[in-house]
MIKOL-99861 format. One record per residue (C-alpha): residue in one letter; x, y negated, z negated. Coordinates in steps of 0.5 Angstrom, whole numbers, plus 500, padded with zeros to 3 digits. Each point is the difference from the previous one (the first is absolute). Example, Ala and Ser with C-alpha at 12.3 -4.5 7.8 and 13.67 -1.06 7.14 Angstrom:
<recs>
a525509484 s502493502 
</recs>
This chain:
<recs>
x351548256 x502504493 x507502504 x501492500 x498499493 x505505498 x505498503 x499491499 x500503492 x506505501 x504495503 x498494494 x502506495 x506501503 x502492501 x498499492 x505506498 x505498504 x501505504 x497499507 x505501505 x502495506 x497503506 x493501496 x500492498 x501498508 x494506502 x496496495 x500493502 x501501508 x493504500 x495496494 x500494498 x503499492 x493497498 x498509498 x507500497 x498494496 x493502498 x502508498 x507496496 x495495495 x496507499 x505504499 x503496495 x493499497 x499506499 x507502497 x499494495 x494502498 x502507499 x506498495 x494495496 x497507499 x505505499 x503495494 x493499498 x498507500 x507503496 x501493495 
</recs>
């Protein structure tokens, strides 16, 4: 289950950075459904944007 986790998140951080391969985005989408790809994305995003709030936050 934790090696699932990894993975779903390893593969959305790739996608965002832009430096997913090919093959890896077809294993992905022909073994799981995209809803977790979606779900670990709107997190991911969340937590980068809340990051940067902090970080200007912290050094203004």
């Amino acid at each position: 289950m934790l090696k699932k986790w990894f993975r779903l998140v390893k593969s959305v951080s790739a996608s965002m950075l832009g430096v997913q391969s090919q093959k890896s985005y077809e294993e992905d989408f022909t073994e799981q459904s995209a809803v977790p790809f979606v779900v670990t994305g709107i997190v991911l995003v969340i937590v980068f944007v809340v990051s940067l709030i902090l970080l200007v936050s912290f050094l203004v």
